[in-house]
Structure formats: structure tokens, C-alpha cells
C-alpha positions, 0 to 999 in steps of 0.5 A: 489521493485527491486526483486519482492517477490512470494505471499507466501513470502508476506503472511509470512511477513504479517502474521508476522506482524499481531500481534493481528490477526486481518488480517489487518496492519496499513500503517507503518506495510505496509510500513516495509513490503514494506522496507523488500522486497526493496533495500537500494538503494530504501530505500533511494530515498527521494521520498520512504516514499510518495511512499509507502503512495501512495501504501497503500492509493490505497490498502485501499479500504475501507478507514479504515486506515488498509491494509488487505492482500486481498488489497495489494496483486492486487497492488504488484502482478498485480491481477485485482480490482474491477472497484469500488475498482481500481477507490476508489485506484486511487483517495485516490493516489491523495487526499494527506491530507485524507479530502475526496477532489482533490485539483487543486495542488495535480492534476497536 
């Protein structure tokens, strides 16, 4: 994101989102969130779409598919982790098919 957003305005967007205010987004909702506060030059780099995949692996810290606001806002705004929760981040980073595994070929 070129221009970084303040957390309220993040918190306005997620809130908006949250239809069913359950207080959690599905990464596709992440990901418009993410397309929203990003430039079209951004938008349209091929490597986009993984990138935000990335981000919200490493945001569900509890694996549940969903992103709640708590879970976004350390990786967008640089707040600090858990050492459990930033170690569970950056493995789901690399476990590119969601089976629970780190293969050689997605390592390198």
C-alpha cells in the first residue's frame, strides 16, 4: 500500500464490510479492504492477488479462515505479535496449499 491508512480509517472500512458483525472478514473481504487503500498501479502487479493471500494467512492466527480486526491491524501497522502468533504468521506464509506442511518447493 502506497499510502499507508491510520487505523481508524482501517477500522471504518472493516466495520463496513462486517455485515453480519460477527467482527470477522473472510480473506476476500481482506483482500477489497486491502484493493481499497492500494494504488492501481498496485492492483495490477501479477504478484497482487498472492500477496494478499500471504497477508491474510499470516493475520489468521488462529487458522479459522477468518480475519478479525485484532489480527490484521499488527501486520498493517507494525504493532508486535505474540512470539506464538508471529511464528503460526510466518509458517501459514509459506504452507501455500493449507494442509498443515512446508514443502522443499515452496521454501526456496
Amino acid at each position: 500500500m502506497e499510502n499507508i491508512p491510520s487505523k481508524e480509517k482501517v477500522k471504518e472500512a472493516f466495520e463496513k464490510k462486517d455485515k453480519t458483525g460477527e467482527g470477522k472478514l473472510t480473506f476476500g473481504e481482506i483482500k477489497e479492504i486491502i484493493e481499497q487503500f492500494s494504488s492501481e498501479e498496485q492492483q495490477k502487479d501479477p504478484t497482487f492477488g498472492k500477496t494478499c493471500k500471504m497477508v491474510c494467512n499470516m493475520a489468521d492466527v488462529n487458522g479459522d479462515k477468518m480475519i478479525a480486526f485484532g489480527e490484521i491491524v499488527p501486520l498493517m501497522f507494525g504493532d508486535s505479535l505474540e512470539p506464538e502468533n508471529a511464528m503460526k504468521g510466518a509458517f501459514r506464509a509459506y504452507d501455500t496449499n493449507g494442509d498443515g506442511y512446508l514443502k522443499q518447493k515452496g521454501t526456496s
